[in-house]
C-alpha positions in Angstrom: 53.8 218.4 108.8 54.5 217.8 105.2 56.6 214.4 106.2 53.8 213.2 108.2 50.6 213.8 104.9 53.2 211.7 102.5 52.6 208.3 104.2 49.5 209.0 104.5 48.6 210.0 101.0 50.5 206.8 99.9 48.7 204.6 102.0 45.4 205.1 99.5 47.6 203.9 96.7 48.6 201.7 98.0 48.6 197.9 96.4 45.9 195.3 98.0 45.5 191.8 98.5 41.8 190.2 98.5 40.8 190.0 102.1 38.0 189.6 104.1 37.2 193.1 106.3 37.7 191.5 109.3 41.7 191.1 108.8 42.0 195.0 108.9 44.4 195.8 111.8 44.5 199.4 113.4 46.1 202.3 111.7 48.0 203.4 114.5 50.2 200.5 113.8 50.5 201.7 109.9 51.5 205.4 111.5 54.0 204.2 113.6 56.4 202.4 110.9 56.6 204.8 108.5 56.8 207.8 111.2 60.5 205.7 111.3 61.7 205.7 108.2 64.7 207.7 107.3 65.7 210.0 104.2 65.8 208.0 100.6 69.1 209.0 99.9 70.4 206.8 102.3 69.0 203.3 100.8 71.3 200.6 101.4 72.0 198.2 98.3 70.1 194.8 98.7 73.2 192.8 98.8 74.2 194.9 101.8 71.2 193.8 103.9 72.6 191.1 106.7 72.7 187.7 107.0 70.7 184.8 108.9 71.8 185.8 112.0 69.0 188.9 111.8 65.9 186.4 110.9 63.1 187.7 113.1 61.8 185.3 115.9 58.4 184.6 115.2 57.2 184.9 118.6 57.6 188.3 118.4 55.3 189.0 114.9 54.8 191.7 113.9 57.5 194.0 115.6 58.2 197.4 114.9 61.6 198.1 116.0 63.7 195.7 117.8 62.8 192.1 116.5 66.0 189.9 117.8 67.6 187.5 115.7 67.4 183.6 115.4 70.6 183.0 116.9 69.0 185.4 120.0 67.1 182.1 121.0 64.4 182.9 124.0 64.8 181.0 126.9 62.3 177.8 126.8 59.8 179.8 129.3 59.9 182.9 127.2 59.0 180.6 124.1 55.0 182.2 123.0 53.0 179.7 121.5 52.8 179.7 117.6 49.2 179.6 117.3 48.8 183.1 118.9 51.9 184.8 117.1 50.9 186.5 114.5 47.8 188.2 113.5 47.4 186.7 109.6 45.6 190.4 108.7 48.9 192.3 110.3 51.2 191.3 106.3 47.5 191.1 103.8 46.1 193.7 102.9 42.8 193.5 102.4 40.2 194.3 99.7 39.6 198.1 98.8 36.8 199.4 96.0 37.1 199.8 92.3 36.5 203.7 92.6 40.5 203.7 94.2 42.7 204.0 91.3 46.2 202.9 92.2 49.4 205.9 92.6 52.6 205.7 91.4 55.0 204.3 94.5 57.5 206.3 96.2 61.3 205.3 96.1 61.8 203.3 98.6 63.7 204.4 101.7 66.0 202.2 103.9 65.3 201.6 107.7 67.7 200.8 110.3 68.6 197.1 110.9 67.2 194.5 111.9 64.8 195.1 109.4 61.2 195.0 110.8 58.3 193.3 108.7 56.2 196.5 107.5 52.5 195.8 107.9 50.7 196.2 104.8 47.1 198.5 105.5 44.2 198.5 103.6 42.8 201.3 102.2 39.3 202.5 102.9 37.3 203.8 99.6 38.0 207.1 97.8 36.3 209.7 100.1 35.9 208.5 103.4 39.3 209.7 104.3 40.2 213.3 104.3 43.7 212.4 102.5 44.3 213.2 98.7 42.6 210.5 96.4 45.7 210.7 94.3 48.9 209.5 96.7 51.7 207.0 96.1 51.8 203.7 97.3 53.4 202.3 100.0 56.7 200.9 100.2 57.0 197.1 100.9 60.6 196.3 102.7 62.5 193.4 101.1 62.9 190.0 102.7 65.3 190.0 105.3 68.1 187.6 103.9 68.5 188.4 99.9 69.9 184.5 99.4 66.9 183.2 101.8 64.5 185.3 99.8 66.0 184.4 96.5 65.9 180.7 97.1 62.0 181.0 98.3 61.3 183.4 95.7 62.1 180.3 93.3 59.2 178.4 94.4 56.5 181.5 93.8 55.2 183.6 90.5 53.4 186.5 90.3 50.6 186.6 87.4 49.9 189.8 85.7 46.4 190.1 87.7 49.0 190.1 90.6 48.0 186.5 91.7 50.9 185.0 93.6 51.3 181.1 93.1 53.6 178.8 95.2 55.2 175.5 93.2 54.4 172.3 95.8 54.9 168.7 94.7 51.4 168.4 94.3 51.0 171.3 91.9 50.7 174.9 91.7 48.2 176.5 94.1 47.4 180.1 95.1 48.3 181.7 97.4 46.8 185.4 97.5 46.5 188.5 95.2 48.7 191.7 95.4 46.7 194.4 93.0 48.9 197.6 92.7 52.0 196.1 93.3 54.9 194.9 91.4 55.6 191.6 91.3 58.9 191.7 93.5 56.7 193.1 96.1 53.9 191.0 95.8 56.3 188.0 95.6 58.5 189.0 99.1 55.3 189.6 100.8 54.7 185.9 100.9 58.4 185.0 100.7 58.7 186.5 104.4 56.0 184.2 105.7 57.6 181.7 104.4 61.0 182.9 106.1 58.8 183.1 109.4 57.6 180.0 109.3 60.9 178.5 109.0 61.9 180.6 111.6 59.3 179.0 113.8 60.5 175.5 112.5 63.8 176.6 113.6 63.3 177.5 116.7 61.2 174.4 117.5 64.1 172.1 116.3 66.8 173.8 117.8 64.6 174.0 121.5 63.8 170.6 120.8 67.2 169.3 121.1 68.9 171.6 123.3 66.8 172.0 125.8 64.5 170.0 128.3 60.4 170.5 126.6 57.9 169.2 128.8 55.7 166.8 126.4 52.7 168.4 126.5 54.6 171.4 124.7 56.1 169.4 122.4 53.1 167.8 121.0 51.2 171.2 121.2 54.2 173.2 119.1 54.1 170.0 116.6 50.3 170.1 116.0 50.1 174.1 115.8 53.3 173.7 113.5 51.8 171.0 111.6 48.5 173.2 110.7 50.3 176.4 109.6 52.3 174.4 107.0 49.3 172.7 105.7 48.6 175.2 103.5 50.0 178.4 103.9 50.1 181.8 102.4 53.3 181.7 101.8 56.2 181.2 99.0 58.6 178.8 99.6 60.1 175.3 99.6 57.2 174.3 101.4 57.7 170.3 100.9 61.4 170.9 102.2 59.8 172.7 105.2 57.1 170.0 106.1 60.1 167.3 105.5 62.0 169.4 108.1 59.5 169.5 110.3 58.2 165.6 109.9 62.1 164.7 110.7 61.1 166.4 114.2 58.5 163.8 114.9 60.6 160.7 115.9 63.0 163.2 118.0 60.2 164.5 120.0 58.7 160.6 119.9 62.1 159.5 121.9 61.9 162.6 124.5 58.1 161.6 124.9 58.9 157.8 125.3 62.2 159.2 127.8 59.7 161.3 129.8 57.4 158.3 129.9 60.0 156.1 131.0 61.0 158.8 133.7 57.6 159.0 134.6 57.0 155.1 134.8 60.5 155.0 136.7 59.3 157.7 139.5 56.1 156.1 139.8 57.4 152.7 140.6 59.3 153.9 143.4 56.4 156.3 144.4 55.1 152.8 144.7 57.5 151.0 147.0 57.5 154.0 149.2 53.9 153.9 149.4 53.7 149.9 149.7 56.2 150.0 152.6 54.1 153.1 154.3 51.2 150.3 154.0 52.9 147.6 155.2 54.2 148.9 158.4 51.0 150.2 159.0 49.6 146.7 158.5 52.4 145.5 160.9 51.6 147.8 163.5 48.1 146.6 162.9 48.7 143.1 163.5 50.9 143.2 166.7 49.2 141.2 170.0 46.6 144.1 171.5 48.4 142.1 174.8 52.3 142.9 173.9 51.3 146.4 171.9 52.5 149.8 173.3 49.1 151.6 172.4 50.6 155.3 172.5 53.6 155.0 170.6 52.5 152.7 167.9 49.5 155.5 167.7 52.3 157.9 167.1 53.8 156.0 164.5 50.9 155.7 162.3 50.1 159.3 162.6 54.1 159.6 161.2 52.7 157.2 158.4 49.4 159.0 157.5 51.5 162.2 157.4 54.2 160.5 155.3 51.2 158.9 152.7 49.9 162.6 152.5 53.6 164.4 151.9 54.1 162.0 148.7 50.3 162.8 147.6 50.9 166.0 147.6 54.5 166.4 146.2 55.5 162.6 144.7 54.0 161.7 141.4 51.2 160.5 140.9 49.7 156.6 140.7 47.7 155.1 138.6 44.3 155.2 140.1 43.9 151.2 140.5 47.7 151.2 142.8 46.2 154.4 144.8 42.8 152.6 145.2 44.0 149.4 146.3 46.8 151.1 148.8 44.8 153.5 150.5 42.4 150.5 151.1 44.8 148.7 152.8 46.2 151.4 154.3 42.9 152.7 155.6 41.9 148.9 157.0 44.9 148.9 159.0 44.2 151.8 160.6 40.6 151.0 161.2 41.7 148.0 162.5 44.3 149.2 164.7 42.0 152.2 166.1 39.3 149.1 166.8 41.5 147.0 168.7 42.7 150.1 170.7 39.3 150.9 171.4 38.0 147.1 172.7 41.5 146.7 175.1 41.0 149.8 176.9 37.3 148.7 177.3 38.7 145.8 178.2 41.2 146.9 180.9 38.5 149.5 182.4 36.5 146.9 183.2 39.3 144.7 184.4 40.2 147.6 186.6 37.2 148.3 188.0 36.7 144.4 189.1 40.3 144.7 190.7 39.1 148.3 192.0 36.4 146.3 194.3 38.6 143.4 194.9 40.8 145.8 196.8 38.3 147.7 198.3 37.4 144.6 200.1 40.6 143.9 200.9 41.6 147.5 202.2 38.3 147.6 204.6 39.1 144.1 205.7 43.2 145.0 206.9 41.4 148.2 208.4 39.5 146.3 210.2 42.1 144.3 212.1 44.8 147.3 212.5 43.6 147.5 216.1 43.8 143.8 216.8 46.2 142.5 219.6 45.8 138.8 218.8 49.0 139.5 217.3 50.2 135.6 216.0 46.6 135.2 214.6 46.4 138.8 212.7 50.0 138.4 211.8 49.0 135.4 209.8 46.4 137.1 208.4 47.7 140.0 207.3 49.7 137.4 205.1 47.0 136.2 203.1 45.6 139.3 202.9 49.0 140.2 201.0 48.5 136.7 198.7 45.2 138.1 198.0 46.0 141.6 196.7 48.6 140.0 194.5 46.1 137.9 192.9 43.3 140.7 192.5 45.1 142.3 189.5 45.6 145.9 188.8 43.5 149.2 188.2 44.0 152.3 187.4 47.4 153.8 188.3 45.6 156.1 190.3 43.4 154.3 192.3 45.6 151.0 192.5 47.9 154.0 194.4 45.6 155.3 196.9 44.2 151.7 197.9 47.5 150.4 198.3 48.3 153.6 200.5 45.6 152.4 202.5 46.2 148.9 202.6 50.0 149.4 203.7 48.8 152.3 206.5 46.9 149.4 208.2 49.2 147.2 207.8 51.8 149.1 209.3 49.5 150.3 212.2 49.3 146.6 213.4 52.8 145.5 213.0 54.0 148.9 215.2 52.1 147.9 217.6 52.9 144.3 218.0 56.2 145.5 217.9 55.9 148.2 220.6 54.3 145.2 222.5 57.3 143.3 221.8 59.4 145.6 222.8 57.8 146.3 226.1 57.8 142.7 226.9 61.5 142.1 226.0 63.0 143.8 228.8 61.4 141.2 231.3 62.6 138.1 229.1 65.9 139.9 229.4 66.7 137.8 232.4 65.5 134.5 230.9 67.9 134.7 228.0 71.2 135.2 230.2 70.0 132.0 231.9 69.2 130.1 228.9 72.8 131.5 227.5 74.2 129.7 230.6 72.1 126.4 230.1 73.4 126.4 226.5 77.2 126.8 227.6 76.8 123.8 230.0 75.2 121.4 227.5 77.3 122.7 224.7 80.2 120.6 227.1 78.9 117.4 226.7 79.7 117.1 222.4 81.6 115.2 221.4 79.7 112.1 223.2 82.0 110.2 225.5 79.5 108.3 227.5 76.1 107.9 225.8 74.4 107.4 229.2 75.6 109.7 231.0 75.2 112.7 228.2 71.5 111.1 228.1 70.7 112.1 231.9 72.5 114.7 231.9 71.1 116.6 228.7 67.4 115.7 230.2 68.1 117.3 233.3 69.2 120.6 231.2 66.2 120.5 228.6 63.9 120.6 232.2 65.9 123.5 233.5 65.5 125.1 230.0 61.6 125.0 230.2 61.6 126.1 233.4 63.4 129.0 232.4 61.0 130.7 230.7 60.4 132.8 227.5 63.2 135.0 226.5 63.1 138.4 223.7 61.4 137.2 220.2 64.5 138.7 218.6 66.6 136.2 220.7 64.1 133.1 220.0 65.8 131.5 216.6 69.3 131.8 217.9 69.2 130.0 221.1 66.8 127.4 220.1 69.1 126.7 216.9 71.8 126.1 219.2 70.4 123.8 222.0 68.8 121.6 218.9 72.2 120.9 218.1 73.6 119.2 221.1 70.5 117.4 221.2 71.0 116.2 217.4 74.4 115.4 218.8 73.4 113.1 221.8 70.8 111.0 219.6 73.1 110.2 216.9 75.6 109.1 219.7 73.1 107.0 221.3 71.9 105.5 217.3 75.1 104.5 216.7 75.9 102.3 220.1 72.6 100.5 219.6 73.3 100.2 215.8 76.7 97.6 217.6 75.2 96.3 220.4 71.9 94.6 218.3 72.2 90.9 218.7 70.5 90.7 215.3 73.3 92.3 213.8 76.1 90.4 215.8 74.3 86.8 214.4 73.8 88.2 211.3 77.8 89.1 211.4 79.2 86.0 212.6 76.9 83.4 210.2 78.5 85.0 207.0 81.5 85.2 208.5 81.7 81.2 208.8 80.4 81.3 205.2 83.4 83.2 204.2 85.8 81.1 205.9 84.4 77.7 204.3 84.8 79.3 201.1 88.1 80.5 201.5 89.0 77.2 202.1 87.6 75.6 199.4 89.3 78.0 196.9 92.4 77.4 198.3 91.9 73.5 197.5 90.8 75.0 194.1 94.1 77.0 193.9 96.3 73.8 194.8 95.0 71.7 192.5 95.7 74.2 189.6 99.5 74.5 190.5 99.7 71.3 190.5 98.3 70.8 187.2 100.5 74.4 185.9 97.0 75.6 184.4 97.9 79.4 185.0 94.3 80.7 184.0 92.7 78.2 186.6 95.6 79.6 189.2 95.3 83.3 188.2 91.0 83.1 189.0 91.4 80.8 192.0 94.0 83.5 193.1 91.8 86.6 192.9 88.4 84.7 194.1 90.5 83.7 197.3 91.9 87.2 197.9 88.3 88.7 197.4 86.8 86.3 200.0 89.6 87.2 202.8 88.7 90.4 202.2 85.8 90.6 202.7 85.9 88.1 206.1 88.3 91.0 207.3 85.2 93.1 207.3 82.6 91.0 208.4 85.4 89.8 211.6 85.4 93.6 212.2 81.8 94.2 212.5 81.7 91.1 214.9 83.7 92.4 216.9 82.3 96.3 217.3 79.0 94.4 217.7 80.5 92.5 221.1 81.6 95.4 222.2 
């Protein structure tokens, strides 16, 4: 119990700062740190006290225990924002009345390493507190680096009213007032703000360049460091400190303008994705309603939409006059495709239903003559009925099925029964076709035409015992006529031919130019006589080959003569 009054008793003599009452932070805070300090005769020296490497992060101020060390970097998620770091009142103490008279302080004892920042209490008025009015104040830990502190310390003076100044290159300033304290104390109060916020700068530069800060942060951390340094409680080289951090500024300019250009670089192709969503739309949009397949280009614009709303959610994001004029385009299409669906089908319905009562017609018309036994006549109209179904157009897969079911049932009810008919009629035309077989064999005999008359009589006398023969099987018809029109073919070119020889027309016809031949044969052999005599070989050679073209051709003409006489 006795260790536990001391701090307490030196805490109302202890030195204050002039402070507002609002900075006054809990006692439980003051309670704790000194509950942790050890014996005094263990107080290291202050050049024993470590180096850099146990600065306190500032994004853990004010700790108690366990502050980690600047080269104990946070990861960039862990980094707390500076504006919210430290509580200003935690290191001031504040303004206490005239009727405290300040204590002699207490040696100061060391406390383990890293060295925590002790928080600096006021002290509430001489008998408000149940604690002796006459206690010793309380200790104030050195800075953390002796050579850091030293070198800050330079810039800072400590009045005998205990008013700390800081040295700036525009002048002296104030800084804040330490009553009850020695000027050391009063001095490395401010130093360590100072030291913290160069720890903060610190941290900032070295995150800055060795790791990946999203803009935002960066100009956040830069403004929030920007107002702290403007004019601080703190001793230090303050100008050296705002230097350091204005150097900062064109770093974090070239990661903004790199993130921009990333951004700018991810956007443009956000934009050729999106422009080539729009364009197959608009191709799909613009095909011939005629040659369009309806349900799979619907599918394919659904794959679009789906695509457009996947970048939306995940891609970056466009600049509002690209989304604007995309989505308008990309909507039209659409529209446009869903309104050309939407008039074809009307279209086709009602093609389909005029091609539904075409067909009707048609259906009840074949029904109608399914029982007929005029079987050429019906035949033949079943046949335009056919043309006429063809030409009517489709409906609807459904009913174009059950009407041609129909249509095809009567149809095939006729045609059964003309051929049952057939059928039962062939077995007495059986008879008929052996006999015709038998007419066929004997006129077959009389190709190739020997004597045109006689082949003449007797091919008449066969085509009346043909007739006369009577009808033979349908399936039989084609063949047997086929083959007694050939012998007749036969006979009539025969008979062409000999009256084609024995015209008189042609024999006159024959014999004139062949006594016009045979003067000019003559005459070019007079020609050809003459020429030898004269030895003009060109006048020989064409005398020559006129003469042997004329005997030529009187061969031919001599021939025809003759075939024509018989």
């Amino acid at each position: 119990m006795a260790e536990d009054s001391a701090p307490n008793e030196a805490d109302q003599g202890s030195a204050v700062e002039i402070a507002t009452p609002q900075e006054v932070p809990e006692p439980a805070a003051q309670e704790a740190v000194v509950a942790e300090e050890p014996a005094v005769a263990e107080e290291p020296a202050v050049a024993e006290e470590p180096a850099v490497a146990a600065e306190p992060v500032v994004a853990e101020e004010p700790a108690v225990a366990t502050e980690p060390a600047v080269d104990e970097e946070p990861a960039v998620d862990e980094e707390p924002a500076p504006a919210t770091a430290e509580p200003e009142a935690a290191d001031e103490p504040v303004a206490a009345t005239s009727e405290t008279p300040p204590s002699p302080r207490p040696v100061p004892r060391p406390v383990p390493r890293p060295m925590p920042r002790p928080p600096v209490h006021p002290v509430p008025p001489a008998g408000q507190r149940g604690d002796s009015p006459a206690a010793p104040a309380a200790p104030v830990a050195p800075p953390i680096d002796a050579v850091e502190g030293a070198a800050a310390a330079a810039f800072g003076r400590v009045d005998d009213d205990s008013t700390v100044w800081v040295r700036e290159a525009a002048g002296e300033r104030t800084v804040g007032q330490f009553p009850g304290a020695s000027a050391e104390d009063a001095l490395g109060l401010y130093v360590r703000r100072f030291l913290d916020l160069k720890a903060k700068v610190v941290l900032f530069e070295t995150r800055l360049t060795a790791t990946d800060l999203a803009v935002k942060e960066i100009d956040q951390t830069l403004a929030k460091l920007a107002e702290e340094l403007a004019e601080p409680a703190a001793v230090g080289d303050l100008d050296e400190l705002r230097a350091r951090l204005d150097a900062l500024r064109p770093i974090a300019a070239e990661r903004r303008a790199a993130a921009e250009a990333e951004r700018a670089a991810a956007r443009a192709i956000v934009l050729a994705e999106r422009t080539q969503i729009v364009e197959q739309a608009e191709k799909i949009a613009g095909t011939d309603p005629e040659r369009i397949q309806w349900r799979p280009a619907g599918e394919q614009l659904r794959v679009l939409l789906d695509q457009w709303k996947e970048a939306q959610r995940s891609g970056p994001r466009l600049d509002r006059a690209s989304e604007e004029s995309l989505w308008k385009r990309f909507s039209h299409a659409r529209t446009t495709f869903d309104r050309e669906r939407r008039h074809f089908f009307a279209e086709l319905e009602s093609r389909n239903a005029g091609a539904k009562a075409a067909k009707e017609d048609l259906v009840r018309e074949a029904e109608s003559l399914a029982t007929s036994t005029d079987w050429g006549t019906t035949a033949g109209v079943y046949r335009d009925l056919m043309a006429r179904w063809k030409a009517s157009g489709r409906a609807s897969r459904s009913d174009d099925d059950a009407l041609w079911a129909r249509f095809r049932a009567a149809q095939d009810a006729f045609f059964a029964a003309r051929d049952a008919a057939a059928a039962s009629t062939d077995d007495e035309y059986r008879a008929n076709l052996e006999l015709k077989e038998a007419l066929l064999t004997e006129a077959e005999r009389l190709v190739p035409v020997k004597d045109i008359n006689a082949a003449k009589a007797a091919l008449r006398t066969l085509q009346d015992r043909w007739e006369s023969a009577g009808k033979v099987p349908r399936a039989d018809v084609q063949r047997i006529e086929a083959r007694l029109r050939a012998v007749e073919t036969a006979v009539r070119d025969a008979d062409q031919a000999v009256w084609q020889r024995s015209n008189p027309e042609t024999r006159a016809r024959a014999e004139g130019a062949a006594a016009q031949l045979e003067s000019a044969i003559a005459g070019l052999e007079a020609d050809l006589a003459a020429a030898e005599a004269k030895g003009d070989a060109r006048r020989v050679a064409e005398a020559q080959a006129a003469l042997d073209a004329r005997r030529s051709w009187l061969e031919q003409v001599q021939r025809a003569a003759q075939d024509a006489r018989g």
